[in-house]
VEXRO-677874 format. One record per residue (C-alpha): residue number from 1; x, y, z. Coordinates in nm, 4 decimals, decimal comma. Each point is the difference from the previous one (the first is absolute). Example, Ala and Ser with C-alpha at 12.3 -4.5 7.8 and 13.67 -1.06 7.14 Angstrom:
VEXRO-677874
i = 1 u = 1,2300 v = -0,4500 w = 0,7800
i = 2 u = 0,1370 v = 0,3440 w = -0,0660
end
This chain:
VEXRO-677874
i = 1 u = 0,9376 v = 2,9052 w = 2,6548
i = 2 u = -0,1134 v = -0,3720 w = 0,0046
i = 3 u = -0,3443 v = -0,0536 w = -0,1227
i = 4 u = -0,0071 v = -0,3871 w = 0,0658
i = 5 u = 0,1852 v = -0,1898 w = 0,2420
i = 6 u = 0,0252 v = -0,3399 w = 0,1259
i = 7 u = 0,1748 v = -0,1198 w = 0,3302
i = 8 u = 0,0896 v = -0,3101 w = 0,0785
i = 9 u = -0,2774 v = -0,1678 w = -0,2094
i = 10 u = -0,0399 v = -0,3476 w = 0,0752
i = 11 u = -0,2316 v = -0,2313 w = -0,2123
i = 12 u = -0,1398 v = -0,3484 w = 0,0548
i = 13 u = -0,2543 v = -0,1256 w = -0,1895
i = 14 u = -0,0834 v = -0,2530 w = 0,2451
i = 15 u = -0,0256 v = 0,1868 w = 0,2913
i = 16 u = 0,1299 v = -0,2341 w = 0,2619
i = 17 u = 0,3086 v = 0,0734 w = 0,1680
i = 18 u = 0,1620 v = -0,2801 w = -0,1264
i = 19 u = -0,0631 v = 0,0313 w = -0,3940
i = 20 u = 0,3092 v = 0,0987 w = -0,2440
i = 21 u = -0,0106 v = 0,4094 w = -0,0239
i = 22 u = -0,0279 v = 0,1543 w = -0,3690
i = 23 u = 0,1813 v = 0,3377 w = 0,0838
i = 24 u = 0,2039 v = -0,0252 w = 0,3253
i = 25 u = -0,0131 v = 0,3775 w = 0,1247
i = 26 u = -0,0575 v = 0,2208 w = -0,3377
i = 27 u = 0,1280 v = 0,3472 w = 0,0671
i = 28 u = -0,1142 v = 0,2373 w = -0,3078
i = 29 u = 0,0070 v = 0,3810 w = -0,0341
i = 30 u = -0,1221 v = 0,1710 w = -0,3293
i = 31 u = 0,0327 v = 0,3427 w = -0,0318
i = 32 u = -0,2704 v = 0,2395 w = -0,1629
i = 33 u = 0,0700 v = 0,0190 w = -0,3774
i = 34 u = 0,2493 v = -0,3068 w = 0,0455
i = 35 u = 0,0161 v = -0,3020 w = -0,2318
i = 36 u = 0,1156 v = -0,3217 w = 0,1250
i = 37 u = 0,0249 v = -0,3572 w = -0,1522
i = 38 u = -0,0269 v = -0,2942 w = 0,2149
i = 39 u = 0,2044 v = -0,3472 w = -0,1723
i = 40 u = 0,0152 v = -0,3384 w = 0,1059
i = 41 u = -0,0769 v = -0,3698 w = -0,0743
i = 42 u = -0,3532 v = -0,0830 w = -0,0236
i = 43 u = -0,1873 v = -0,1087 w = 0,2755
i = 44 u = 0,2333 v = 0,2153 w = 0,2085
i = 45 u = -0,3136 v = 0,2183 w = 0,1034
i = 46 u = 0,0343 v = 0,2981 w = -0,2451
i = 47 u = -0,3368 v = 0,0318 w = -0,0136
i = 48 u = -0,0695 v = -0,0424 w = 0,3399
i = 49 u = 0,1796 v = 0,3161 w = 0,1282
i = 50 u = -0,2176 v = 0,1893 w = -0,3049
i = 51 u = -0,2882 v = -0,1498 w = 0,1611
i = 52 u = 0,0634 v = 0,0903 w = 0,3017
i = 53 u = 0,1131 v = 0,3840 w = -0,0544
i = 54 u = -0,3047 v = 0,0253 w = -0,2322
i = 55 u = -0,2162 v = -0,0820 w = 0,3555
i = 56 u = -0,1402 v = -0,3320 w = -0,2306
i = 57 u = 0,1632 v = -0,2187 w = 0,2777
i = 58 u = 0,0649 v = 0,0427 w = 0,3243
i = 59 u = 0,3657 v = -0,1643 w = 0,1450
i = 60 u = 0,0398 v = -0,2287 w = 0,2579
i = 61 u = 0,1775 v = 0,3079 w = 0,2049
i = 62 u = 0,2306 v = 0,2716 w = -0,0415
i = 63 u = -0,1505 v = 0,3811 w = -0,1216
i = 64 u = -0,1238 v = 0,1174 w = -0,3109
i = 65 u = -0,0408 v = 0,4319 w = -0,0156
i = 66 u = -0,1368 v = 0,1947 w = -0,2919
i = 67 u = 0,1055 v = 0,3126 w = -0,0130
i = 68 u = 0,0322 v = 0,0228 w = 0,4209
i = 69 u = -0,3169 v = -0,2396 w = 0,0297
i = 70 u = -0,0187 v = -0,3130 w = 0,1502
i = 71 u = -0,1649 v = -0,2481 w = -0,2998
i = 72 u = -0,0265 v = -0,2820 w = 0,2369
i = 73 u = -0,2444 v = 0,2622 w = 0,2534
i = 74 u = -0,2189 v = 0,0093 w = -0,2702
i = 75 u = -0,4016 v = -0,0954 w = -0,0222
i = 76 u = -0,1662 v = -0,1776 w = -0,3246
i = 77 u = -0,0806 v = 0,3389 w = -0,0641
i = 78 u = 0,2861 v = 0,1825 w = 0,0175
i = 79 u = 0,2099 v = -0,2358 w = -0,1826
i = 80 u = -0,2395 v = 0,0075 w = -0,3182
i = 81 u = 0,0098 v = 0,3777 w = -0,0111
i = 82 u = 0,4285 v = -0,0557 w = 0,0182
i = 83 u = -0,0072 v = -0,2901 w = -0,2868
i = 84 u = -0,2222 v = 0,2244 w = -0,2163
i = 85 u = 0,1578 v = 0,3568 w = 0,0480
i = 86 u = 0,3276 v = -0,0442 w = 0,1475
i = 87 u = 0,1479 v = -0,2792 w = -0,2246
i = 88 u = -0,0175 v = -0,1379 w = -0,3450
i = 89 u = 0,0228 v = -0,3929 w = -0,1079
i = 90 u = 0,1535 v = -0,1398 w = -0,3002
i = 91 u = 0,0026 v = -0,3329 w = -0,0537
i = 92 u = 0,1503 v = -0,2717 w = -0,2389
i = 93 u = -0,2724 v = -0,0528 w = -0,1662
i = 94 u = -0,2067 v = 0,3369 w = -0,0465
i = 95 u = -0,3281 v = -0,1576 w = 0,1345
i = 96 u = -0,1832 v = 0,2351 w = -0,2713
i = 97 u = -0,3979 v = -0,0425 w = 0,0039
i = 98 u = -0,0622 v = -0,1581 w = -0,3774
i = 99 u = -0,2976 v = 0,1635 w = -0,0394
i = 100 u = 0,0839 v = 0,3573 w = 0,0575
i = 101 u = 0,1862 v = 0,2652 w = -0,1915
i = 102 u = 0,4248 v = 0,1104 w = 0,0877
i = 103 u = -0,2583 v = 0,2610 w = 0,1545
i = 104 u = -0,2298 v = -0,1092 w = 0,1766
i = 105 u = 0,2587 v = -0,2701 w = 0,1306
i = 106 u = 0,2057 v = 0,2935 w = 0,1342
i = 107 u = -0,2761 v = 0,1428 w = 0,1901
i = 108 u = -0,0986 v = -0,2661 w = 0,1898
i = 109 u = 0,2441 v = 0,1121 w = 0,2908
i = 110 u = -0,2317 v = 0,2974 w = -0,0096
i = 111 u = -0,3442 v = -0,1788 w = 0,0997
i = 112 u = 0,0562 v = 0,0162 w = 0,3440
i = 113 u = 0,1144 v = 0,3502 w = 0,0123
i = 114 u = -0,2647 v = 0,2705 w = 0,1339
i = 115 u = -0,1804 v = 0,2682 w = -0,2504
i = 116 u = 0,2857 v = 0,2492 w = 0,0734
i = 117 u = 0,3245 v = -0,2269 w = -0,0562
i = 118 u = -0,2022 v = -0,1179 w = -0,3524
i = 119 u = 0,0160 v = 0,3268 w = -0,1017
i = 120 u = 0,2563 v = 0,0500 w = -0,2805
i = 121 u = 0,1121 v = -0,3696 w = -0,0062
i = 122 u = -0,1547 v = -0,1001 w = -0,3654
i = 123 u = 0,1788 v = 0,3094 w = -0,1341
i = 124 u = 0,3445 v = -0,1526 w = 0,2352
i = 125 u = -0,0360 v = -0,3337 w = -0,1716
i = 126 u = 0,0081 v = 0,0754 w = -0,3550
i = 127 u = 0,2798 v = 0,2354 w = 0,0667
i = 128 u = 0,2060 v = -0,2778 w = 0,1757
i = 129 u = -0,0989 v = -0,2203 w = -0,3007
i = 130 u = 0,1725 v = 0,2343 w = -0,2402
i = 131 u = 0,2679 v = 0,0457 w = 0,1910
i = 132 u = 0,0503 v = -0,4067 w = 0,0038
i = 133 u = -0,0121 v = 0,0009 w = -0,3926
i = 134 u = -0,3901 v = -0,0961 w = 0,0000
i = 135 u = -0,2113 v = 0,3383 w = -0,1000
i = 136 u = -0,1664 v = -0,2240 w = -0,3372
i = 137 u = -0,0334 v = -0,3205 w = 0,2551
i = 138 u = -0,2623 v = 0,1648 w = 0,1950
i = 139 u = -0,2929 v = -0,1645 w = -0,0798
i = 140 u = 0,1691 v = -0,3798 w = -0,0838
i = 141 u = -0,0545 v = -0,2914 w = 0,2070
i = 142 u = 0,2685 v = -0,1931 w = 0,1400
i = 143 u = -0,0383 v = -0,2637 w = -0,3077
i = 144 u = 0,0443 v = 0,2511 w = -0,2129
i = 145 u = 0,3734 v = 0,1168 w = 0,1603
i = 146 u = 0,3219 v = -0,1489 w = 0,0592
i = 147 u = 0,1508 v = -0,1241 w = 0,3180
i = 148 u = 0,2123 v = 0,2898 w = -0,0088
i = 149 u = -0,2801 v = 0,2458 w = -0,0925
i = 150 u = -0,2030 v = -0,2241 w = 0,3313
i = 151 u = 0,2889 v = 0,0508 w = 0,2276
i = 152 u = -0,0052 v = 0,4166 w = -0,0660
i = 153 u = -0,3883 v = -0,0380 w = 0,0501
i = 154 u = 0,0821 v = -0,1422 w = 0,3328
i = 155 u = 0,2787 v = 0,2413 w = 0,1269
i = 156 u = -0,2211 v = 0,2799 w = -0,0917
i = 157 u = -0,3020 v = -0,1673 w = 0,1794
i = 158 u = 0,2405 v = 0,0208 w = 0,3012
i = 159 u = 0,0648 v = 0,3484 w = -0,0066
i = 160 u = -0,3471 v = 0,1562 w = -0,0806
i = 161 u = -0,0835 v = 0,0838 w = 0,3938
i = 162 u = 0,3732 v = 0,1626 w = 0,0152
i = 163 u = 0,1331 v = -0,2384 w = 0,2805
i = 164 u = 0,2958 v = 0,0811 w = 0,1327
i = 165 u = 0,1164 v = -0,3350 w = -0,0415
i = 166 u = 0,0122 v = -0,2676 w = -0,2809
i = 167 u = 0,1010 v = -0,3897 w = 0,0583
i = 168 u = 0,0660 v = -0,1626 w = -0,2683
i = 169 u = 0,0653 v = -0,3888 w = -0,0345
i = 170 u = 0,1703 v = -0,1337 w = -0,2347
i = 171 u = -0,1965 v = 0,2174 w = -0,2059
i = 172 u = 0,2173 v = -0,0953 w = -0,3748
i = 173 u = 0,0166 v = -0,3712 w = 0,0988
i = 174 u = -0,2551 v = -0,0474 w = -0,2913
i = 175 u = 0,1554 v = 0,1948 w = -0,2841
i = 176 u = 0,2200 v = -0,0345 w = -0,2611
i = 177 u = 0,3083 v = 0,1740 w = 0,0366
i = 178 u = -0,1029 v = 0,2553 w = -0,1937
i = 179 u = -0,2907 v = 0,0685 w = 0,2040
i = 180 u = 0,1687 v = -0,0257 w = 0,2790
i = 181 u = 0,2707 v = 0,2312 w = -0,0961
i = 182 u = -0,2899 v = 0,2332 w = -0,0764
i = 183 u = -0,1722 v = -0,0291 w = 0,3407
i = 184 u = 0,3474 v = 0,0366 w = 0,1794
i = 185 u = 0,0649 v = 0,3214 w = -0,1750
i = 186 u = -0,3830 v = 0,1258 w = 0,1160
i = 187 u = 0,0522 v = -0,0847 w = 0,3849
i = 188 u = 0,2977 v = 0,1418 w = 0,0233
i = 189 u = -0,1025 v = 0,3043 w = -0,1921
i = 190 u = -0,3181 v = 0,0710 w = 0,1875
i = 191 u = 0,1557 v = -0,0459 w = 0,3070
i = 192 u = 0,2661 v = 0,2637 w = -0,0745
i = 193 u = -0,3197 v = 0,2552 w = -0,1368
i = 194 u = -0,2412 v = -0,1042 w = 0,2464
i = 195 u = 0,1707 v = -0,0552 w = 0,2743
i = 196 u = -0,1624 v = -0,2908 w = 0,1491
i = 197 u = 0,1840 v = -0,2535 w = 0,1787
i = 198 u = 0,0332 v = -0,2944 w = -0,1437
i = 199 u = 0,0670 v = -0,3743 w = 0,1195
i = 200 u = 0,0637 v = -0,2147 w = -0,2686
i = 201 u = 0,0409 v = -0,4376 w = 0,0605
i = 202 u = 0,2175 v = -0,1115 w = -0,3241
i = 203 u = 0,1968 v = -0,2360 w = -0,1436
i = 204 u = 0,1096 v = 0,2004 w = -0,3050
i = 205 u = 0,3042 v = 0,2015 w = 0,0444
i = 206 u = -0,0685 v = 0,2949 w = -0,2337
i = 207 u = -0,3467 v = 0,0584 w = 0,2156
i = 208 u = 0,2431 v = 0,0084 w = 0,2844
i = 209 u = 0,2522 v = 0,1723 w = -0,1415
i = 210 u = -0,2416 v = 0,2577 w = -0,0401
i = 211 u = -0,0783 v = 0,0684 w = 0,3780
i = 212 u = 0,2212 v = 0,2171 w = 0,2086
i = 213 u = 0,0637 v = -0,2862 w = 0,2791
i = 214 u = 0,0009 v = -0,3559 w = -0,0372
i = 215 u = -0,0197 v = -0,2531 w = 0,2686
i = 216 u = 0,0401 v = -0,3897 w = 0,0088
i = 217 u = -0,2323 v = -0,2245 w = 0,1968
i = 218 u = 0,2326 v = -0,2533 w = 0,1676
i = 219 u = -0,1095 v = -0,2533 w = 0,2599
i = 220 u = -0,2919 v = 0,2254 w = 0,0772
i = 221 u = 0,1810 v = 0,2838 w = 0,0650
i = 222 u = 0,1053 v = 0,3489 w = -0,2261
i = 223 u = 0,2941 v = 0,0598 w = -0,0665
i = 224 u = 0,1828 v = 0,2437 w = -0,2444
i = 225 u = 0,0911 v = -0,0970 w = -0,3647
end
Protein backbone atom coordinates (compact mmCIF):
# COMPACT_ATOMS: atom_id res chain seq x y z
CA UNK A 1 0.00 0.00 0.00
CA UNK A 2 1.65 3.39 -0.95
CA UNK A 3 1.48 5.94 1.72
CA UNK A 4 3.20 8.81 -0.34
CA UNK A 5 3.28 9.27 -3.90
CA UNK A 6 4.43 11.68 -6.36
CA UNK A 7 3.44 11.88 -10.15
CA UNK A 8 5.01 13.56 -12.55
CA UNK A 9 6.38 16.29 -10.19
CA UNK A 10 7.68 19.13 -11.95
CA UNK A 11 9.61 21.98 -10.12
CA UNK A 12 10.66 25.48 -11.15
CA UNK A 13 11.74 27.79 -8.88
CA UNK A 14 11.10 30.56 -11.12
CA UNK A 15 7.84 29.94 -12.13
CA UNK A 16 7.82 31.13 -15.68
CA UNK A 17 7.41 28.77 -18.35
CA UNK A 18 10.57 29.38 -19.68
CA UNK A 19 12.96 28.91 -16.50
CA UNK A 20 15.37 25.65 -16.29
CA UNK A 21 13.15 22.82 -14.31
CA UNK A 22 14.80 21.29 -10.99
CA UNK A 23 12.98 17.82 -11.20
CA UNK A 24 11.60 17.15 -14.72
CA UNK A 25 8.49 14.83 -13.87
CA UNK A 26 9.41 13.10 -10.29
CA UNK A 27 7.45 9.90 -10.03
CA UNK A 28 7.84 8.50 -6.24
CA UNK A 29 5.93 5.74 -4.42
CA UNK A 30 6.83 4.82 -0.73
CA UNK A 31 5.22 2.14 0.76
CA UNK A 32 3.94 2.07 4.51
CA UNK A 33 6.82 0.79 6.71
CA UNK A 34 9.24 1.27 3.59
CA UNK A 35 12.69 2.86 3.76
CA UNK A 36 14.10 4.52 0.85
CA UNK A 37 17.34 6.58 0.19
CA UNK A 38 17.38 9.19 -2.36
CA UNK A 39 21.42 9.89 -3.92
CA UNK A 40 22.66 12.33 -6.17
CA UNK A 41 25.01 15.32 -6.80
CA UNK A 42 24.26 18.31 -4.87
CA UNK A 43 22.16 20.85 -6.07
CA UNK A 44 20.36 18.09 -7.96
CA UNK A 45 17.12 18.93 -5.83
CA UNK A 46 17.30 16.18 -3.11
CA UNK A 47 15.89 18.28 -0.86
CA UNK A 48 13.42 19.65 -2.91
CA UNK A 49 11.40 16.42 -3.50
CA UNK A 50 11.64 16.08 0.67
CA UNK A 51 10.20 19.41 0.68
CA UNK A 52 7.77 18.86 -1.35
CA UNK A 53 6.40 15.31 -0.02
CA UNK A 54 6.72 16.84 3.49
CA UNK A 55 3.78 19.53 2.04
CA UNK A 56 6.79 22.42 3.01
CA UNK A 57 6.70 23.30 -0.78
CA UNK A 58 4.38 23.12 -3.18
CA UNK A 59 5.73 21.98 -7.06
CA UNK A 60 5.35 23.75 -10.02
CA UNK A 61 2.82 20.72 -11.14
CA UNK A 62 2.47 17.15 -11.08
CA UNK A 63 0.56 15.33 -7.72
CA UNK A 64 1.63 14.83 -4.38
CA UNK A 65 -0.90 12.07 -2.18
CA UNK A 66 -0.47 11.15 1.45
CA UNK A 67 -1.75 8.21 2.25
CA UNK A 68 -4.77 8.57 -0.69
CA UNK A 69 -4.86 12.49 -0.01
CA UNK A 70 -4.22 15.07 -2.26
CA UNK A 71 -1.30 17.42 -0.31
CA UNK A 72 -1.48 19.99 -2.96
CA UNK A 73 -5.77 20.30 -2.08
CA UNK A 74 -4.75 21.28 1.10
CA UNK A 75 -5.64 24.70 3.26
CA UNK A 76 -2.95 26.53 5.68
CA UNK A 77 -4.75 24.61 8.05
CA UNK A 78 -4.79 21.38 7.00
CA UNK A 79 -1.30 21.25 5.96
CA UNK A 80 -0.01 22.30 9.57
CA UNK A 81 -2.05 19.58 11.21
CA UNK A 82 -0.17 17.02 8.28
CA UNK A 83 3.52 18.60 9.01
CA UNK A 84 2.91 18.20 12.77
CA UNK A 85 1.14 14.69 13.03
CA UNK A 86 1.63 12.98 9.87
CA UNK A 87 5.43 13.51 9.30
CA UNK A 88 8.63 13.99 11.14
CA UNK A 89 11.74 16.39 10.05
CA UNK A 90 15.31 15.77 10.55
CA UNK A 91 17.61 17.98 9.47
CA UNK A 92 21.48 18.41 9.01
CA UNK A 93 21.90 20.39 11.54
CA UNK A 94 19.48 19.39 14.54
CA UNK A 95 18.12 23.00 14.93
CA UNK A 96 17.99 22.16 18.87
CA UNK A 97 16.63 25.23 21.05
CA UNK A 98 20.00 26.11 23.29
CA UNK A 99 18.17 26.96 26.05
CA UNK A 100 16.04 23.99 26.69
CA UNK A 101 16.63 20.51 28.00
CA UNK A 102 17.05 16.94 25.33
CA UNK A 103 13.42 17.19 26.96
CA UNK A 104 11.87 19.85 26.68
CA UNK A 105 13.51 20.17 23.09
CA UNK A 106 11.67 16.93 22.20
CA UNK A 107 8.40 18.18 23.19
CA UNK A 108 8.17 21.05 21.36
CA UNK A 109 6.41 19.08 18.42
CA UNK A 110 3.86 18.60 21.15
CA UNK A 111 2.81 22.42 21.78
CA UNK A 112 0.47 22.51 19.19
CA UNK A 113 -1.18 19.30 19.92
CA UNK A 114 -4.74 19.48 21.77
CA UNK A 115 -5.19 18.43 25.69
CA UNK A 116 -6.02 14.83 24.55
CA UNK A 117 -3.03 14.06 22.01
CA UNK A 118 -0.63 15.67 25.09
CA UNK A 119 -1.71 13.11 27.09
CA UNK A 120 1.03 10.48 27.65
CA UNK A 121 3.64 12.27 25.44
CA UNK A 122 6.22 13.41 28.40
CA UNK A 123 6.12 9.77 29.56
CA UNK A 124 6.67 8.86 25.25
CA UNK A 125 9.67 11.13 25.19
CA UNK A 126 11.82 9.93 27.86
CA UNK A 127 11.09 6.46 26.74
CA UNK A 128 12.24 7.27 23.12
CA UNK A 129 15.27 8.97 24.80
CA UNK A 130 16.33 5.72 26.39
CA UNK A 131 15.76 3.87 23.69
CA UNK A 132 18.27 6.37 21.62
CA UNK A 133 21.03 5.76 24.34
CA UNK A 134 20.04 9.14 26.27
CA UNK A 135 17.98 8.07 29.67
CA UNK A 136 21.02 10.20 31.98
CA UNK A 137 20.90 13.12 29.08
CA UNK A 138 17.52 14.13 30.05
CA UNK A 139 17.87 17.17 31.64
CA UNK A 140 21.32 18.50 29.56
CA UNK A 141 21.29 21.28 27.24
CA UNK A 142 22.46 21.00 23.86
CA UNK A 143 26.03 22.57 25.03
CA UNK A 144 26.29 20.14 27.28
CA UNK A 145 25.95 17.01 24.46
CA UNK A 146 27.65 15.92 21.48
CA UNK A 147 26.68 16.29 17.90
CA UNK A 148 25.92 12.78 17.93
CA UNK A 149 24.06 12.85 21.29
CA UNK A 150 22.17 16.40 19.31
CA UNK A 151 21.39 14.44 16.26
CA UNK A 152 19.45 11.45 18.52
CA UNK A 153 17.78 14.50 20.36
CA UNK A 154 16.53 15.50 17.01
CA UNK A 155 15.34 12.10 15.51
CA UNK A 156 13.51 11.53 18.66
CA UNK A 157 11.99 15.11 18.55
CA UNK A 158 10.66 13.82 15.16
CA UNK A 159 8.97 10.93 16.31
CA UNK A 160 7.28 12.11 19.61
CA UNK A 161 3.64 12.79 17.81
CA UNK A 162 4.08 9.09 16.17
CA UNK A 163 3.96 10.32 12.45
CA UNK A 164 3.71 7.93 10.13
CA UNK A 165 6.39 9.39 8.27
CA UNK A 166 9.99 10.68 8.94
CA UNK A 167 12.21 12.80 6.27
CA UNK A 168 15.33 13.00 6.99
CA UNK A 169 18.06 15.20 5.16
CA UNK A 170 21.19 14.54 5.15
CA UNK A 171 20.64 14.03 8.65
CA UNK A 172 24.73 12.53 9.46
CA UNK A 173 26.22 15.17 7.10
CA UNK A 174 27.57 16.77 10.40
CA UNK A 175 29.11 13.83 12.22
CA UNK A 176 32.05 12.09 12.51
CA UNK A 177 32.01 8.80 11.16
CA UNK A 178 31.52 7.39 14.18
CA UNK A 179 28.52 9.29 14.84
CA UNK A 180 27.33 8.79 11.84
CA UNK A 181 27.77 5.12 11.85
CA UNK A 182 25.83 5.38 15.11
CA UNK A 183 22.87 7.37 13.72
CA UNK A 184 22.75 5.02 10.58
CA UNK A 185 22.42 2.02 12.75
CA UNK A 186 19.35 4.01 14.81
CA UNK A 187 17.28 4.91 11.53
CA UNK A 188 17.48 1.89 10.20
CA UNK A 189 16.70 0.14 13.41
CA UNK A 190 13.69 2.18 14.37
CA UNK A 191 12.37 1.96 11.16
CA UNK A 192 12.44 -1.86 11.20
CA UNK A 193 10.70 -1.66 15.14
CA UNK A 194 8.57 1.18 14.47
CA UNK A 195 7.60 0.85 11.36
CA UNK A 196 7.55 4.27 10.08
CA UNK A 197 8.46 5.08 6.69
CA UNK A 198 11.31 6.65 6.19
CA UNK A 199 12.86 9.00 3.38
CA UNK A 200 16.27 9.59 3.88
CA UNK A 201 18.51 12.46 1.35
CA UNK A 202 22.33 11.16 1.75
CA UNK A 203 25.50 11.19 0.53
CA UNK A 204 26.97 8.50 2.79
CA UNK A 205 26.70 5.06 1.53
CA UNK A 206 26.41 3.07 4.78
CA UNK A 207 23.16 5.44 5.66
CA UNK A 208 22.03 4.19 2.32
CA UNK A 209 23.05 0.99 2.49
CA UNK A 210 20.91 0.80 5.32
CA UNK A 211 17.50 1.53 3.54
CA UNK A 212 15.63 -1.16 1.73
CA UNK A 213 15.52 0.89 -1.76
CA UNK A 214 17.83 3.30 -3.04
CA UNK A 215 17.28 5.67 -5.82
CA UNK A 216 19.61 8.12 -7.80
CA UNK A 217 18.57 11.65 -8.69
CA UNK A 218 19.74 12.09 -12.31
CA UNK A 219 18.90 15.07 -14.49
CA UNK A 220 15.90 15.66 -12.29
CA UNK A 221 14.52 12.54 -12.60
CA UNK A 222 14.55 8.98 -10.21
CA UNK A 223 15.85 6.40 -11.27
CA UNK A 224 16.93 3.01 -9.67
CA UNK A 225 20.46 2.41 -8.17
Amino acid sequence: MALVELQDVVMRYDRVSSAPEVLKGVDLEVAVGASLAIVGPSGSGKSTILNIVGGLLPPTSGAVRFDGADVLAMDADALAAFRSRSVGFIFQSHHLLPQLSALENVLVPTLVLDAQAKVGAEARARSLLEDVGLADRTDHRPAQLSGGECQRVAVVRALINQPRLVLADEPTGQLDKASGDQLADLLAGLNERQGVALVTVTHEERLAARMQEVLVLEDGKLVAS
